[in-house]
C-alpha positions in Angstrom: -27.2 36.6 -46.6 -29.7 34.5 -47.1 -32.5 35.9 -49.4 -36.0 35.9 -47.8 -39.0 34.4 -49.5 -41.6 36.6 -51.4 -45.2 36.3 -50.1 -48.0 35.1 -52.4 -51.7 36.1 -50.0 -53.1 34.2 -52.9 -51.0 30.6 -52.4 -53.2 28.2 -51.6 -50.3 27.4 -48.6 -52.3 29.7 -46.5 -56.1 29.5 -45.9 -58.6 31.9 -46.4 -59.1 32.3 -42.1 -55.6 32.8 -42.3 -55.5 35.9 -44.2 -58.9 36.9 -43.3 -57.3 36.9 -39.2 -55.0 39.2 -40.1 -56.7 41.5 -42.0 -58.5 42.0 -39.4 -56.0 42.2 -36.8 -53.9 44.8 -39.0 -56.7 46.9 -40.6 -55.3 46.4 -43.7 -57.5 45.4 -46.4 -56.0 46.1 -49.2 -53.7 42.6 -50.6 -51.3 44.1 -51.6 -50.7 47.1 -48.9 -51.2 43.7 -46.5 -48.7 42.1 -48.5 -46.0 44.9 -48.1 -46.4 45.3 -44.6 -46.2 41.9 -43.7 -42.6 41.7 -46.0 -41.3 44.8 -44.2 -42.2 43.2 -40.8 -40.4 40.5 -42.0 -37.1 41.7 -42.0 -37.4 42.9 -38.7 -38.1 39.4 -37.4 -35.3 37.7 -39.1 -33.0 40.0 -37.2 -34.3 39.2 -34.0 -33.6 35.4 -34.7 -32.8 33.8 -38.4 -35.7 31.0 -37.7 -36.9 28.8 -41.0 -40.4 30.0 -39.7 -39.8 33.9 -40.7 -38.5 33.0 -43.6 -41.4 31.2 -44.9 -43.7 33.7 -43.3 -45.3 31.2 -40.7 -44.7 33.6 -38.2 -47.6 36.0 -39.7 -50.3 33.2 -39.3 -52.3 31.5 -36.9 -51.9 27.8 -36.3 -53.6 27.2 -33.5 -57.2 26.9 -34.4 -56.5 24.2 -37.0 -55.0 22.1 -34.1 -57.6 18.7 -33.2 -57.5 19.2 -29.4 -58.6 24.1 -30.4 -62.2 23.2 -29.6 -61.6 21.7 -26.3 -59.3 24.5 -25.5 -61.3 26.9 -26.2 -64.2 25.4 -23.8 -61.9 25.4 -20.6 -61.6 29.5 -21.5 -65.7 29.3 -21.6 -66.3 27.5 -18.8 -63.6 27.1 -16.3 -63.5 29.8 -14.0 -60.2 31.7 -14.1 -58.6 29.3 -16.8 -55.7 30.0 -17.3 -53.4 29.3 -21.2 -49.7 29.9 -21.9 -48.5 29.9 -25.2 -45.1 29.2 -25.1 -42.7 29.8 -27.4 -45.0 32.1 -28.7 -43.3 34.1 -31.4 -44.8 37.3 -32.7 -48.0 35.7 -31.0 -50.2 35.1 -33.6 -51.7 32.0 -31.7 -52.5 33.9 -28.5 -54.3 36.6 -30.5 -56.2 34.2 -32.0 -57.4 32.7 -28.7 -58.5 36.0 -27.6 -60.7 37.0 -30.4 -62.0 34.0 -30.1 -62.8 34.4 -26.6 -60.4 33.5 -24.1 -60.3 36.5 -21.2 -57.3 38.5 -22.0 -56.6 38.8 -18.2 -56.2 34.8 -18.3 -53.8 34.6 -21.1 -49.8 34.5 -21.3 -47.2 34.3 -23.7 -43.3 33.5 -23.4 -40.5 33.5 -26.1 -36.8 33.1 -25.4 -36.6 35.9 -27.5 -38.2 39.3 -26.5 -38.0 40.9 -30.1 -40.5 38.9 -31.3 -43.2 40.2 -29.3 -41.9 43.6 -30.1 -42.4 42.9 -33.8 -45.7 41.0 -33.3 -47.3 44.3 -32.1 -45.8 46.1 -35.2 -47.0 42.9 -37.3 -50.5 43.5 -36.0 -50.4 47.4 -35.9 -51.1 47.0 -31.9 -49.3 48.5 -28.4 -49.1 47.0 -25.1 -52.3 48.8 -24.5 -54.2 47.9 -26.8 -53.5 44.2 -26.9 -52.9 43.7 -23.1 -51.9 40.1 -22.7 -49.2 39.6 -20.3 -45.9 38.4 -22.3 -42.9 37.1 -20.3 -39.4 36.5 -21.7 -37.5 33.9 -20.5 -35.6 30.3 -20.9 -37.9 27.6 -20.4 -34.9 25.5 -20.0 -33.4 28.0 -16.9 -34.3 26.7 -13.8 -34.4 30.4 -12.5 -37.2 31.0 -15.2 -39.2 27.7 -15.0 -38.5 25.4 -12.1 -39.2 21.7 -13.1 -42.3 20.2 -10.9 -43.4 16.8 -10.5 -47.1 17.1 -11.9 -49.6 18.3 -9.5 -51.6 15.2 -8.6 -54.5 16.6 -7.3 -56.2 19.9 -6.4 -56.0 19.7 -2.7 -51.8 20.1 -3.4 -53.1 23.7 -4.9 -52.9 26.1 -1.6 -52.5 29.6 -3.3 -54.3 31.6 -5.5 -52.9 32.4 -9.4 -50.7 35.2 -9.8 -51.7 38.5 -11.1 -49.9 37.8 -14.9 -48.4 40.6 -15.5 -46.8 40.7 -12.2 -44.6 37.8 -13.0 -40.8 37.5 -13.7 -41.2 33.7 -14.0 -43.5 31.0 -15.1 -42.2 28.8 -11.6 -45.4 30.9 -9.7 -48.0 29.0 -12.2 -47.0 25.6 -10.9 -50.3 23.6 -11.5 -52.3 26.4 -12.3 -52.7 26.6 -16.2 -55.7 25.0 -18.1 -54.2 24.8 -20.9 -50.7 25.0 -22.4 -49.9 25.7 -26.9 -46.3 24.9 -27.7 -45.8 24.9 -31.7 -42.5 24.4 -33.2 -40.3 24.4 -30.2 -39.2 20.8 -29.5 -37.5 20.1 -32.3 -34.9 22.6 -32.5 -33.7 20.6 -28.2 -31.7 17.8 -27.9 -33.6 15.0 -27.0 -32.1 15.6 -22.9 -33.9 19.3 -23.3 -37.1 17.7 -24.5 -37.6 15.5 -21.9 -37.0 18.5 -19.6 -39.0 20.9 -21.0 -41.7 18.1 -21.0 -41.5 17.8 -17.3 -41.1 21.2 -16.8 -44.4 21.7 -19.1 -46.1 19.0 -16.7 -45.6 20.8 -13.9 -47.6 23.9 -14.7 -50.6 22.1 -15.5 -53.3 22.3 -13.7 -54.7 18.9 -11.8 -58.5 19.5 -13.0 -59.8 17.2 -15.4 -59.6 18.3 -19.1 -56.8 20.3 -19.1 -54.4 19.9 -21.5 -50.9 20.6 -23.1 -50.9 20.4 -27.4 -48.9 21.8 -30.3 -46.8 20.3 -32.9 -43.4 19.9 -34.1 -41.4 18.3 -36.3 -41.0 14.3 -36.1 -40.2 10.9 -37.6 -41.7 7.6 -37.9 -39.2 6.2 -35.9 -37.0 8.2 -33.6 -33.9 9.5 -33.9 -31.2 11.9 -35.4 -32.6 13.9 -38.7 -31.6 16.7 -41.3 -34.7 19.4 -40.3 -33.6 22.1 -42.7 -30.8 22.2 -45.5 -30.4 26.1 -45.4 -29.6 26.1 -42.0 -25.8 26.3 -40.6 -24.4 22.6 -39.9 -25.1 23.0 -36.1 -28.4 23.6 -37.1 -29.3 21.4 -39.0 -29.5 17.9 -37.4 -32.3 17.3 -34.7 -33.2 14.7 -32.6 -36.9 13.5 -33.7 -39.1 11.6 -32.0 -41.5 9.3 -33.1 -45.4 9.2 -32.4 -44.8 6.1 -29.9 -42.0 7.6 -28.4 -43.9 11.2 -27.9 -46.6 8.8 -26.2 -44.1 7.0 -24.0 -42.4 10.1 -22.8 -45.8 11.6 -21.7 -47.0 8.8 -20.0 -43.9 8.2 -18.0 -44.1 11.9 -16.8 -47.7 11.3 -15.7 -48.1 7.7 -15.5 -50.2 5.7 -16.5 -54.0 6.1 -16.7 -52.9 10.2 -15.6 -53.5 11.2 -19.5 -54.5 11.2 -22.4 -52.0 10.9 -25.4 -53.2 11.6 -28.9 -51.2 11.7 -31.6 -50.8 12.6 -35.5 -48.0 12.2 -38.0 -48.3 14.1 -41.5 -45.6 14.2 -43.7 -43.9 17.4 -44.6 -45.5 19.4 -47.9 -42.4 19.5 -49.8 -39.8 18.0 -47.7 -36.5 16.9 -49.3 -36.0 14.6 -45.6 -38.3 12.4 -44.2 -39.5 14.1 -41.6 -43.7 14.9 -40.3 -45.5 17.1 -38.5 -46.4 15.7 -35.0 -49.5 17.2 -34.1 -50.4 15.8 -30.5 -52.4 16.6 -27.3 -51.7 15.3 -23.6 -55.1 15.3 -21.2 -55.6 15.0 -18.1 -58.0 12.7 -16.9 
């Protein structure tokens, strides 16, 4: 089995608003009680799903306010009545937690993972219950059409005849079809196939809602130019290679779904902290305009 990673709180991998979120999410203070808990969560996790991120502990931490396009975000929450924001993908939800301490109405927020255990451990992670951290979670296959029916994007708001679903009512994300703000998807399109990419991407575009400003962003894993690449050698063989994309590519795919002059694309390639391959991080935001 493989053997998981210790934790150093004090590695300078993690920032100080990092640990500082989850101390006060937990209510644990202490380092090293923090430090324990988080390790005994951990194993939990990893037997939901063996993902790279629970080894290396990503799934404890919030990404989402580092992101370029968090500010703007947050403001559709602020001032956009009824905005809506899925995190998809969502993991133990540390990124939708974040958005509602921040701010974001609780009522107006959603979260979705293929994989239902991992909200189940993000409530033991962050020593909450359904009750007292109400956001609606649905579990589901993006890539099911039974779950999330791909859309053409919604090209205006006069196409908009119904009112938003109560969230926790739903069984599927097909009922938010052009109503959501604002849509966080970190670390899920690089472990498709490029074919499940692009349909994800469409399906994505479909949810989105037709006002001005809003916005899909996240990050992923990518290359300078696109194409086939080793993402992780500890992972089994039929894990391991990944189609990439490039920051041009990521831009063309976006616009075509749109077209042009319907968004904007920005992009950002950083290589990998200690990456044997040559692979980035693609952090990148599509707005409507």
């Amino acid at each position: 089995m493989f053997q998981l990673n210790t934790l150093p709180l004090d590695d300078s991998f993690y920032r100080e608003d990092s640990v500082a979120f989850i101390k006060e999410e937990t209510g644990i203070q202490d380092p090293e009680a923090l430090k324990q808990h988080i390790i005994a969560v951990q194993k939990k996790a990893y037997a939901v799903e063996p993902f790279p991120c629970i080894r290396h502990f990503a799934f404890a931490w919030e990404r989402i306010s580092e992101h370029p396009a968090y500010k703007e975000a947050l403001k559709l929450g602020q001032e956009r009545d009824g905005a809506i924001l899925l995190d998809i993908g969502c993991c133990c939800g540390a990124d939708v937690r974040k958005v509602a301490r921040d701010g974001w109405p609780i009522k107006n927020l959603i979260a979705s993972d293929l994989f239902a255990g991992f909200w189940d451990v993000g409530h033991e992670l962050f020593c909450s219950t359904p009750q007292t951290f109400p956001v609606a979670f649905l579990p589901g296959d993006a890539l099911d059409p039974n779950f999330l029916q791909p859309f053409a994007p919604v090209a205006s708001a006069y196409q908009i005849t119904d009112f938003p679903p109560l969230l926790s009512s739903l069984t599927s994300l097909t009922p938010l079809r052009g109503h959501l703000s604002a849509i966080y998807i970190s670390s899920v399109f690089h472990i498709l196939s490029e074919l499940h990419q692009t349909q994800l991407a469409h399906s994505l575009a479909g949810l989105l809602s037709p006002l001005p400003g809003s916005l899909i962003f996240g990050c992923h894993i990518a290359k300078e130019v696109k194409g086939v690449a080793f993402i992780n050698q500890n992972e089994p063989d039929e894990r391991r290679l990944r189609f990439c994309h490039s920051p041009e590519s990521w831009v063309a795919l976006w616009e075509e779904i749109f077209g042009q002059g319907g968004v904007k694309v920005e992009v950002e390639l950083t290589k990998m902290a200690k990456s044997r391959n040559d692979n980035s991080w693609l952090t990148w935001s599509v707005t409507r305009l």
